[in-house]
C-alpha positions in Angstrom: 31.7 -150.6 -124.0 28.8 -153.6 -125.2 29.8 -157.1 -124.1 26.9 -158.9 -125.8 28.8 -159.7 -128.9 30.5 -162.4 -130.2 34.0 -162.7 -131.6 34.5 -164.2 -134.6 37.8 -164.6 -136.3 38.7 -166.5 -139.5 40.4 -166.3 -141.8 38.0 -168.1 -144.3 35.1 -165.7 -145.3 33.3 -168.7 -145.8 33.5 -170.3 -142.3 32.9 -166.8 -140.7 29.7 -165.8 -142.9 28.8 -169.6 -141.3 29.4 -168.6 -137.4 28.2 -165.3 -138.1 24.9 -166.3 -139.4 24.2 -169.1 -136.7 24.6 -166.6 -134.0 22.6 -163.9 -135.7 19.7 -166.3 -136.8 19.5 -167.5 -133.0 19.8 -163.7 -132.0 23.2 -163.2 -130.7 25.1 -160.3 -132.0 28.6 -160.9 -133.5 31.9 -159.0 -134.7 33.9 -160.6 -137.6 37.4 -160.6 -138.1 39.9 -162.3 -140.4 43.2 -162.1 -138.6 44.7 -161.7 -135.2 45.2 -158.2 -135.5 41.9 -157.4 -136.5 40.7 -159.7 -133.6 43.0 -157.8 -131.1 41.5 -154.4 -132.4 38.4 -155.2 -131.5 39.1 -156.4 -127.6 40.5 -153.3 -127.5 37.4 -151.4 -128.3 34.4 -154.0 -127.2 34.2 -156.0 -124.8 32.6 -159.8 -125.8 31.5 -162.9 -124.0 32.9 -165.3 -126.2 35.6 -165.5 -128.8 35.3 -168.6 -131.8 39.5 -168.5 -132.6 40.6 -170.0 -135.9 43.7 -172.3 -134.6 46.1 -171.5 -137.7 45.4 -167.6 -138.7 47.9 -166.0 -141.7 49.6 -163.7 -138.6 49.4 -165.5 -135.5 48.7 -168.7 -133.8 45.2 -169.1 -132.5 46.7 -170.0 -129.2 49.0 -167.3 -129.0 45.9 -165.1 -130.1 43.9 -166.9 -127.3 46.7 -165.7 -124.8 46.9 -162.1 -125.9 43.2 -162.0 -125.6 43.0 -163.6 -122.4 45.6 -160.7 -121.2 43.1 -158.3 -122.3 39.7 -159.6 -120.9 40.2 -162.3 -118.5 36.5 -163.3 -118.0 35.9 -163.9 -121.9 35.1 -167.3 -122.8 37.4 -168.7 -125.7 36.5 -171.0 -128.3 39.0 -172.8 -130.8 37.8 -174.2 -134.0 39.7 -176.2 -136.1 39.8 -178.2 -138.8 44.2 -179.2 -138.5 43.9 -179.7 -134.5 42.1 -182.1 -132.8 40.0 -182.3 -129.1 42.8 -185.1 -128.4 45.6 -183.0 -129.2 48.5 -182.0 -126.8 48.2 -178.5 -127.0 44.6 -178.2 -127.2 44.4 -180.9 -124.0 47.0 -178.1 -122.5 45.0 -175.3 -123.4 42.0 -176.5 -122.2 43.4 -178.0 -118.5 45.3 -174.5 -118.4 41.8 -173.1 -118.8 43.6 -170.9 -121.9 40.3 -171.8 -123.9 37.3 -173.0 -122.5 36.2 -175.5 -125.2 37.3 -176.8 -128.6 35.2 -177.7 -131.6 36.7 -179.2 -134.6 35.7 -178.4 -138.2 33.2 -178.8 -140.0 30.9 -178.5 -137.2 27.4 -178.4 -136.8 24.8 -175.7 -135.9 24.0 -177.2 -132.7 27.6 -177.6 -131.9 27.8 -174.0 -132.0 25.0 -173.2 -129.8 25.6 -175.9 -127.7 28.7 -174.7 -126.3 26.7 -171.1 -125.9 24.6 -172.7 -123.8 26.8 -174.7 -122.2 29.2 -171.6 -121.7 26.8 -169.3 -121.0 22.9 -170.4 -119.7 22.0 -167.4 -118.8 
C-alpha cells in the first residue's frame, strides 16, 4: 500500500484536471475520482495523505463521504472544496470543530490556496 498520493474527487472533470495538475506540477502524486464510490474504491486499495472532497457529489454527500473515509483511514487529512458551502457555514464550522475535515477551501480557489493547506497540513 503507497500513501504518497493525493485524493481527488469531483465530479467536474474540469475542476479535477485543475487539482490534479497543481499537485503534479509541484510534484505530488494524485488519484482522481469522480464520485463517492470511486473515491471509496480507492481507500480501499491506497492509502493517501490527504483527500480534496467535492461537498455536493451525484451519489453522496461530501460529508458523509468524509465520514466513510475517515472510518477507513483515520490519520488522513480531509479537505472540502466547494463552491455551494461556505467556511462560515454550520456544517462545515461542525465539521471542522468535530475535526471530520481538517480544512475547507471554497471555489474557485487559487493555486496557492491549494498548496498552502499542503503545507500547512503536512510540512514535512
Amino acid at each position: 500500500m503507497t500513501i504518497s498520493k493525493f485524493l481527488i474527487v469531483d465530479d467536474e472533470p474540469d475542476m479535477c484536471w485543475a487539482l490534479h495538475h497543481i499537485l503534479e506540477k509541484n510534484g505530488f502524486a494524485a488519484v482522481v475520482g469522480f464520485t463517492a464510490q470511486e473515491a471509496l474504491a480507492q481507500m480501499a486499495s491506497n492509502g493517501f495523505l490527504m483527500a480534496f472532497l467535492d461537498a455536493k457529489l451525484p451519489d453522496m454527500d461530501g460529508l458523509e463521504l468524509a465520514r466513510r473515509i475517515r472510518l477507513m483511514d483515520p490519520d488522513v487529512r480531509i479537505v472540502m472544496i466547494s463552491g455551494y458551502f461556505y467556511r462560515d457555514d454550520v456544517s462545515v464550522q461542525k465539521a471542522l470543530e468535530d475535526g471530520l475535515i481538517s480544512d475547507f477551501i471554497s471555489k474557485p480557489f487559487q493555486n496557492d490556496e491549494i498548496l498552502g493547506i499542503i503545507k500547512l497540513l503536512d510540512p514535512a
